[in-house]
C-alpha positions as CSV (number, residue, x, y, z in Angstrom):
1,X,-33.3,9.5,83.4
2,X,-30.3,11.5,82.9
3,X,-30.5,15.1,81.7
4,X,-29.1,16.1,78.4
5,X,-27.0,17.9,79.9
6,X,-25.3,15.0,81.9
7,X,-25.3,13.0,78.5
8,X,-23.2,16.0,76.6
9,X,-20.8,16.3,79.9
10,X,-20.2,12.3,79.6
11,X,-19.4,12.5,76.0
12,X,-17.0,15.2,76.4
13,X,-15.2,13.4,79.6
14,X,-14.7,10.8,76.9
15,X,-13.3,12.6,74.4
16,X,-11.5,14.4,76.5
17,X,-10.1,11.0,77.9
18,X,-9.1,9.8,73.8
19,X,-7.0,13.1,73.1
20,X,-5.2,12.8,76.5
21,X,-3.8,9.4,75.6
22,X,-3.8,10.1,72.0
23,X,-1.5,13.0,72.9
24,X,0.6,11.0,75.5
25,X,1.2,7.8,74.0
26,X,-0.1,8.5,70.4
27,X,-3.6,7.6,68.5
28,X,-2.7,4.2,68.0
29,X,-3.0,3.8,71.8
30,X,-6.6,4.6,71.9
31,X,-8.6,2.2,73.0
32,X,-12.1,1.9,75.1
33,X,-10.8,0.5,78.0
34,X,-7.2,3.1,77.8
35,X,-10.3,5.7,77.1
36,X,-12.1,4.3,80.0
37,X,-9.6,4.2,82.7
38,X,-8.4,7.5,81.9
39,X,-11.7,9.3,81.7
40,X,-12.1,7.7,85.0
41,X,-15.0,5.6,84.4
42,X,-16.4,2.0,82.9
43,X,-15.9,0.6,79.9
44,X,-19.7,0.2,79.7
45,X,-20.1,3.5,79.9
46,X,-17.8,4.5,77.1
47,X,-19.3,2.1,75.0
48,X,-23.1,3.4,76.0
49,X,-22.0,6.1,74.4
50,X,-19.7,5.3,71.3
51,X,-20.2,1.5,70.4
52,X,-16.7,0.9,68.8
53,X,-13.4,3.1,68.6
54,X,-14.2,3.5,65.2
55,X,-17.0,5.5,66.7
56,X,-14.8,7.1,69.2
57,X,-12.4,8.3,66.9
58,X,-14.7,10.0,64.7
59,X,-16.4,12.2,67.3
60,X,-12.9,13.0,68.7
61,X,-12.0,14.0,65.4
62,X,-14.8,16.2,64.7
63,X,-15.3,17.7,67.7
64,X,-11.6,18.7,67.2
65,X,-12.3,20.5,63.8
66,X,-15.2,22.0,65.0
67,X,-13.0,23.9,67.9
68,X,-10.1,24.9,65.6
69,X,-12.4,26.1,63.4
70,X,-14.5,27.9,65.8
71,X,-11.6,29.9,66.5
72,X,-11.2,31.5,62.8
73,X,-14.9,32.0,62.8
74,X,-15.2,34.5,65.9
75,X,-12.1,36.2,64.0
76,X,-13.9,36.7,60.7
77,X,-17.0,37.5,62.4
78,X,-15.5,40.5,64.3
79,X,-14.0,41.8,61.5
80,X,-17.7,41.6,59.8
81,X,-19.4,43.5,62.5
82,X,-16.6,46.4,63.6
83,X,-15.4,46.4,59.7
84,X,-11.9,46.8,61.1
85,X,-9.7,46.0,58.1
86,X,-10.2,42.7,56.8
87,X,-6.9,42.0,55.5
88,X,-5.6,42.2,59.6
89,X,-8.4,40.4,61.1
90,X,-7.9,37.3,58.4
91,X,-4.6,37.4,59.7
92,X,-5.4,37.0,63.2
93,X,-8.0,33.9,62.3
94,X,-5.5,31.4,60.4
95,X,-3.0,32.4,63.5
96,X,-5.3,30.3,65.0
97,X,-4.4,27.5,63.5
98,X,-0.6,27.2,63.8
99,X,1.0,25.7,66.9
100,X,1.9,28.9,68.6
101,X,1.2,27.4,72.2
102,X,1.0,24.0,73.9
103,X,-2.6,23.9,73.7
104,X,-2.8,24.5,69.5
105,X,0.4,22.5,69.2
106,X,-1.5,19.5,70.4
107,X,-4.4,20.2,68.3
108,X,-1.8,20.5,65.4
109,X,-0.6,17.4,66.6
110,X,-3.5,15.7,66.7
111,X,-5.0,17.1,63.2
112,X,-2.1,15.3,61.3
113,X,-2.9,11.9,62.6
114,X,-5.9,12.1,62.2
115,X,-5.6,13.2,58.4
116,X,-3.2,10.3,57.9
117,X,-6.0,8.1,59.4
118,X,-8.0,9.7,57.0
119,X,-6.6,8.3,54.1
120,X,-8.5,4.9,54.5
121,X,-11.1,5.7,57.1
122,X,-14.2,6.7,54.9
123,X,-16.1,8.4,57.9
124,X,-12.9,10.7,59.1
125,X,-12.2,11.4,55.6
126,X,-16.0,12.8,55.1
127,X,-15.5,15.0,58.3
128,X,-11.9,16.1,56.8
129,X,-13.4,16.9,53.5
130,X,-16.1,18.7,55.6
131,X,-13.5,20.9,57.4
132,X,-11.5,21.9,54.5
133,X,-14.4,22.7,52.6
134,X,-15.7,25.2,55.5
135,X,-12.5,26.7,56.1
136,X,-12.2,27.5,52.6
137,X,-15.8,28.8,52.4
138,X,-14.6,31.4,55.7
139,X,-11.6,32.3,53.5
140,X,-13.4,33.2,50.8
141,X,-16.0,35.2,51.9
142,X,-13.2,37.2,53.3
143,X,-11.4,38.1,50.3
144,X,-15.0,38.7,49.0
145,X,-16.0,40.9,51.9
146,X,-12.6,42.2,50.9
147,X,-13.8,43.2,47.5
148,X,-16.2,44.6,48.4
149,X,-14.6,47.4,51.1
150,X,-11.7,48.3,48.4
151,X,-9.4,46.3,50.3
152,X,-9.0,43.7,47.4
153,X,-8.9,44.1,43.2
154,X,-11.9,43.3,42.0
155,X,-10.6,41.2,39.2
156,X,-8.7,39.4,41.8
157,X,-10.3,35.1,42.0
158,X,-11.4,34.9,45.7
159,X,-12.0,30.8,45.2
160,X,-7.8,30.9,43.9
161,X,-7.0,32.9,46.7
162,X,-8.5,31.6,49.3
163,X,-7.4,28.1,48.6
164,X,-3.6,29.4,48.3
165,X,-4.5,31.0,52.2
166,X,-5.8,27.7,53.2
167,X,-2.4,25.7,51.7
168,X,-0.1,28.6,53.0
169,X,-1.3,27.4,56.8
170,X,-1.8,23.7,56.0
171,X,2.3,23.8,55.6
172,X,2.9,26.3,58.1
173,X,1.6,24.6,60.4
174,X,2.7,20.9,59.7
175,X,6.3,22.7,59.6
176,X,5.8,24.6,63.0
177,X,5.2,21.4,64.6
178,X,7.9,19.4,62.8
179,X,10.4,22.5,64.9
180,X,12.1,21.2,67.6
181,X,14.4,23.6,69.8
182,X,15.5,26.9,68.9
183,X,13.8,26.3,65.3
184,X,10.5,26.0,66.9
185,X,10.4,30.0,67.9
186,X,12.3,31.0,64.5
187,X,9.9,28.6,62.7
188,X,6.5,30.3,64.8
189,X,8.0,34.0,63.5
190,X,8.8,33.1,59.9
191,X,5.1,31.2,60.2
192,X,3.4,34.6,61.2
193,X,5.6,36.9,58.7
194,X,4.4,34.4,56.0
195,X,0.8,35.1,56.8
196,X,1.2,38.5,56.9
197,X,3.0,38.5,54.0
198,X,0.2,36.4,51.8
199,X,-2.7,38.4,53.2
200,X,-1.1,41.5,52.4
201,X,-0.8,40.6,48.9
202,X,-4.4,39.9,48.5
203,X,-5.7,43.0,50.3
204,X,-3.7,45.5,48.5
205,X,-6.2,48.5,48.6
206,X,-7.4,51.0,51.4
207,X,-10.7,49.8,53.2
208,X,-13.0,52.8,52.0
209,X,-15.6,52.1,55.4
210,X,-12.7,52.6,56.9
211,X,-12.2,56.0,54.7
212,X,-15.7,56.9,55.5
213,X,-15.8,56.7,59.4
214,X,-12.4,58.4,59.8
C-alpha cells in the first residue's frame, strides 16, 4: 500500500499539472486527460485521486489560497513575536499578495479566474468566502495588536479598517496584473506606495514596546 506520503506527493504532481496548463493556455483548458499528460501520468490516476474536474478545480483552487495566504501569515506572525512595528510588518505581508514577480503574478493570475469561476460554482465560492474571511481576520488582529502597542487610536474600527486594507490590495493587485510594459513597473511602485500609504494612516502613533526596549 502506498505511504501517505506518496499519496500527498501524487496530489500535488497533479495540481501542479492543472496550474501549468491553467497558466499556459488558460483554466478553461483544464481537463483530466490535459492534467494527466502534463503531470506525466494516467488518467486513472488523476481520477483515483479527484473523480471529476469539478473536483480538480477545487483543490487547485484552495491549495492556491492556502499558499498566498500562508505568506501574510509568517509576516504577521513575526511581527507578533519580535514586536517590530506593526504598521511595517503589515506592510510587508499584503506585499505578498501583488504580482511583484513571475511566480505571484501567476498566482494573481490564477486567483481572478478562479473568483470569476466562483460566481456560479457553489464549492469555489465557499473556499473564496473562506479566504476572504481569513485574510480579513489576519488584518484585523493587526490593527488590533496595533491598538494595543500605541501604534493605532484606540477609537479607531479595526473590522472598518481592515476591510478597507483587504480592498486596497484586492484592486492593487487586479490593476498590477492588468499592467503590461513600462506600466507594469510604474503600476508595482505606485502599488507599494499605496500600501504604505494606507497602513501608515492607520498606525499613526509610536509603538511604546518599542519605547520600552530602546
Amino acid at each position: 500500500m502506498p505511504r501517505t506520503a506518496d499519496h500527498d506527493a501524487r496530489r500535488t504532481l497533479i495540481r501542479d499539472a492543472v496550474r501549468q496548463v491553467a497558466v499556459s493556455d488558460g483554466l478553461a483548458a483544464v481537463t483530466i486527460a490535459r492534467t494527466a499528460e502534463a503531470a506525466g501520468i494516467s488518467v486513472g490516476l488523476v481520477q483515483h485521486y479527484y473523480a471529476s474536474k469539478d473536483d480538480l478545480v477545487v483543490a487547485v483552487y484552495e491549495q492556491l489560497l492556502d499558499q498566498m495566504h500562508a505568506r501574510v501569515d509568517v509576516g504577521i506572525a513575526r511581527a507578533e513575536r519580535k514586536h517590530a512595528r506593526i504598521e511595517h510588518i503589515l506592510g510587508e505581508a499584503l506585499h505578498q499578495l501583488l504580482p511583484l514577480d513571475k511566480a505571484r503574478r501567476e498566482e494573481v493570475y490564477l486567483d481572478l479566474t478562479f473568483t470569476g469561476l466562483a460566481l456560479d460554482n457553489p464549492r469555489l465560492l465557499a473556499a473564496l468566502r473562506g479566504s476572504e474571511a481569513h485574510l480579513t481576520e489576519r488584518v484585523r488582529q493587526a490593527v488590533a495588536n496595533g491598538k494595543e502597542c500605541g501604534e493605532v487610536e484606540s477609537g479607531l474600527d479595526a473590522d472598518v479598517a481592515a476591510a478597507g486594507l483587504v480592498a486596497t490590495v484586492r484592486g492593487l493587485a487586479r490593476a498590477g496584473y492588468l499592467a503590461r510594459g513600462r506600466g507594469s513597473a510604474e503600476a508595482r511602485r505606485r502599488a507599494s506606495a499605496v500600501i504604505e500609504q494606507r497602513c501608515a494612516q492607520i498606525f499613526t502613533g509610536p509603538c511604546s514596546r518599542q519605547q520600552g526596549t530602546g
